[in-house]
C-alpha positions, -999 to +999 in steps of 0.1 A: +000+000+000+028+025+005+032+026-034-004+036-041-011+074-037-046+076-025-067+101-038-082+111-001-069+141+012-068+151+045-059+188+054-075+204+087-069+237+095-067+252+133-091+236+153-105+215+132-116+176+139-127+154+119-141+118+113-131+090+089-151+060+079-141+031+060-149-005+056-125-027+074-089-029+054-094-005+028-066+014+042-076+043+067-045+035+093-020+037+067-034+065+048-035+084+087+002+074+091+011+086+057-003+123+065+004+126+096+035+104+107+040+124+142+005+125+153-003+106+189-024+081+182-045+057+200-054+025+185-084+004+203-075-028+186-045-026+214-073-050+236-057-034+270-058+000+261-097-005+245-103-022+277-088+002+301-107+032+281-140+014+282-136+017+320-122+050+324-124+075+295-112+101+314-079+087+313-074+099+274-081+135+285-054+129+317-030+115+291-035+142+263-028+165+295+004+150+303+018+150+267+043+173+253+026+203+236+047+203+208+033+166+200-004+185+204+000+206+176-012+178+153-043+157+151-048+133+180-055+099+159-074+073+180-085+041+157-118+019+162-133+047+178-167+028+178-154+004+199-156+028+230-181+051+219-179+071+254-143+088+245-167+111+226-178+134+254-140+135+265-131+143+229-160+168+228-145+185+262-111+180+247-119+199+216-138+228+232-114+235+262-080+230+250-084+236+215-069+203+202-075+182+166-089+149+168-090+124+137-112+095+148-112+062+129-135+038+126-157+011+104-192+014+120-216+041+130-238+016+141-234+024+183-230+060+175-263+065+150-278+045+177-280+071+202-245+058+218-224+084+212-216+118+209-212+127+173-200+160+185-226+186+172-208+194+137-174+201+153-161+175+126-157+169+093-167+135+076-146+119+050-146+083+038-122+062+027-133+035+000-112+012-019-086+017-045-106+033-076-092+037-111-075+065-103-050+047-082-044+015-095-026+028-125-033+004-151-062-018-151-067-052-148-104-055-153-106-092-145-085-089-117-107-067-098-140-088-106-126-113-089-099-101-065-119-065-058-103-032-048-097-033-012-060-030-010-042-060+000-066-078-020-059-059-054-028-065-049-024-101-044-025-125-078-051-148-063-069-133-038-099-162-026-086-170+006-081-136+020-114-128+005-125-160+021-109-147+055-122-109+050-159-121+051-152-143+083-136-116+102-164-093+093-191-112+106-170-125+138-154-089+147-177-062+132-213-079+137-212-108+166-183-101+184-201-064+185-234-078+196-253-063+171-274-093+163-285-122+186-292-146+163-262-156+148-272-183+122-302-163+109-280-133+098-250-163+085-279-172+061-293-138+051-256-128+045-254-157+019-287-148+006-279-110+003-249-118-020-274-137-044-297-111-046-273-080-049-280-055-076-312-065-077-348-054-068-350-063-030-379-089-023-374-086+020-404-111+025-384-140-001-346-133+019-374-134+051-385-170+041-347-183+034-331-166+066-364-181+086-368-149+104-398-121+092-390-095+066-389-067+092-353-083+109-345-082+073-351-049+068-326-044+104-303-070+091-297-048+060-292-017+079-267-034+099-245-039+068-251+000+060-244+011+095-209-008+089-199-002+058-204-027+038-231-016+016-253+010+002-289+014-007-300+024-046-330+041-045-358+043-072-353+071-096-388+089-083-394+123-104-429+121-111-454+096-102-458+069-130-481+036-126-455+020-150-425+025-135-406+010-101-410+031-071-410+015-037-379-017-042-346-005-034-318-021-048-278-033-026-245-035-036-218-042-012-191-017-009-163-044-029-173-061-063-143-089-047-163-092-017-192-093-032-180-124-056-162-142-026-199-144-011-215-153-044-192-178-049-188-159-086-159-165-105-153-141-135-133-163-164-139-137-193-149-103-199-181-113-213-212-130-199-236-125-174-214-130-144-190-106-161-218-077-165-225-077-132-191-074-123-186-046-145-218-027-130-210-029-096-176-017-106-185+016-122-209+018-092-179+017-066-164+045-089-189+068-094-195+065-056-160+073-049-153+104-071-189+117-056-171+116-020-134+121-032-148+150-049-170+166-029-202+162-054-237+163-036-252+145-062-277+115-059-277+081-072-304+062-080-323+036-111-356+034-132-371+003-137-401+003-155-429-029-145-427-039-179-386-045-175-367-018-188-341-006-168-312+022-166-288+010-140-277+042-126-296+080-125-277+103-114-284+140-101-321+140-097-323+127-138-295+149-147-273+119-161-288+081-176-257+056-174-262+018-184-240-004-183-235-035-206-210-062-202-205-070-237-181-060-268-207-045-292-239-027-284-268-028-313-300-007-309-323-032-292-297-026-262-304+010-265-342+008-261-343+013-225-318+046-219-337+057-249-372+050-229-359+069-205-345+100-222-382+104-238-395+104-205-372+126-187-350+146-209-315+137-193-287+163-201-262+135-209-271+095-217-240+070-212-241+032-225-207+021-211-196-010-226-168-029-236-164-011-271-132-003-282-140+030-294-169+060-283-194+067-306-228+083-305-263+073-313-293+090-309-282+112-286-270+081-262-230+086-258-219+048-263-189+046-245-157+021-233-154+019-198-122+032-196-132+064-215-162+067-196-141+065-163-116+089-174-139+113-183-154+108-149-130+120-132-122+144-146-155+156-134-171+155-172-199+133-165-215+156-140 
């Protein structure tokens, strides 16, 4: 990881905290060490140090006392910070009385959205950390991340199933049971294997209810769980007027990795063509549009239409601003278009992507067909939207 430049920058000025959020290994510690090798920090995966914290907070605001105030001058790092969710108030106290810069780490909101903890009343930035993107793998190996993903030490392994393997155990063991935020453990060890199945797809909660054996409601909670830590995001409906024919009420989930999201599956990408390839390749340009929308700063939303008769445009973004589809295949003919094209005489988009496997852009009809290379490029370079 020391070779990759990440494209997350973090620069506080006087008296300024912040927080950063990331899924588990996608790199936050080393990224914190990188910018700020000098800072104090305090990591809570030390089990004595969480453990003596959990008992007496205070003693972080006695230690910060007794350190140097040279060291002071920059951010006070401390890692995990969900773990003891009451260091908050003491940071809070910290931050208003002495004036320091705090950085706090971690890979859940769960205990803190939960009423838990003190998110400290806007006195910090958020930033989020996701995994590596296009922008800072260099050259791509499309085939390697559909099966190996982006999360660091993954990407950068040749085979990477049995870490993959080992990232979903640790997740479940040290981020959901070992954290108590589920009591029954075999329910949500079936629903995770059912989620994978059923990503980037409509959500049916009451079918994943009847596999899992539990009612769709604790679906509903089981879902949220994986939002509150990271691991996966919620696509909406595209809702801009009221239309009988068109999906409005079924979200749709991705996990935060297309590797992780494999390893589940059981998926195996051979060729870059094929089903199990397209949906690879969708929840790819889903993890980078995502990305440059925090990286970047963009407030813009992402969403899909599906219409009840089956036409669909994978991603909507900004409020109908921009129709992208994407297609996992080497040429697109005009019965692929039909459905972007549905939409644009529906809602007027200002730009309409087909991103493909093409070897060269071209345009039809006003829909911008498009390699996903190109199209990925021109993302970031902030020429999409």
């Amino acid at each position: 990881m020391e070779l990759i430049t990440r494209t997350l920058k973090i620069d506080l000025p006087a008296r300024q905290s912040a927080f950063l959020w990331g899924p588990r290994k996608t790199g936050k510690t080393t990224l914190l060490k990188q910018t700020f090798p000098e800072a104090l920090t305090f990591d809570l995966l030390n089990t004595d140090l969480c453990f003596t914290l959990i008992k007496s907070p205070w003693l972080l605001r006695e230690q910060l006392l007794a350190s140097p105030p040279a060291l002071l001058k920059q951010p006070v790092i401390i890692d995990e910070i969900q773990k003891v969710p009451a260091l908050l108030d003491e940071v809070h106290k910290m931050i208003e009385e002495q004036g320091l810069r705090f950085i706090l780490c971690g890979s859940s909101t769960r205990k803190l959205k939960r009423g838990c903890g003190n998110l400290l009343g806007g006195r910090a930035w958020r930033f989020e950390l996701f995994p590596l993107t296009s922008q800072e793998v260099g050259k791509i190996n499309l085939l390697k991340i559909c099966n190996n993903g982006l999360v660091p030490a993954h990407y950068l392994q040749e085979d990477a199933a049995r870490s993959l393997t080992a990232y979903v155990r640790d997740y479940l063991k040290e981020e959901v049971f070992n954290e108590g935020l589920t009591r029954n453990i075999p329910a949500f060890s079936r629903f995770f294997d059912a989620m994978a199945y059923s990503q980037g797809e409509l959500l049916n909660y009451a079918n994943i209810a009847r596999d899992c054996g539990v009612d769709a409601k604790t679906v509903r909670e089981y879902y949220q769980i994986l939002v509150d830590t990271l691991v996966g995001q919620f696509v909406e409906p595209f809702k801009k007027r009221q239309d009988r024919g068109v999906i409005l009420r079924a979200p749709k989930f991705y996990l935060f990795d297309v590797g992780v999201a494999g390893a589940i599956a059981g998926r195996r990408v051979l060729e870059e063509r094929g089903e199990a390839f397209g949906k690879a390749l969708e929840h790819f340009i889903l993890m980078e549009i995502t990305a440059y929308r925090a990286y970047c700063e963009k407030n813009f939303t992402i969403n899909f239409w599906r219409t009840k008769t089956g036409l669909e445009v994978d991603f909507v973004l900004g409020a109908g601003a921009v129709a992208v589809e994407v297609k996992g295949t080497s040429r697109i003919d005009r019965r692929d278009l039909r459905p972007i094209q549905s939409f644009i005489e529906a809602y007027r988009p200002q730009r309409a992507f087909v991103i493909s496997n093409e070897k060269a852009s071209r345009s039809v009809d006003g829909v911008l067909i498009q390699p996903w290379r190109e199209f990925l490029k021109h993302l970031w370079q902030g020429e999409v939207i």
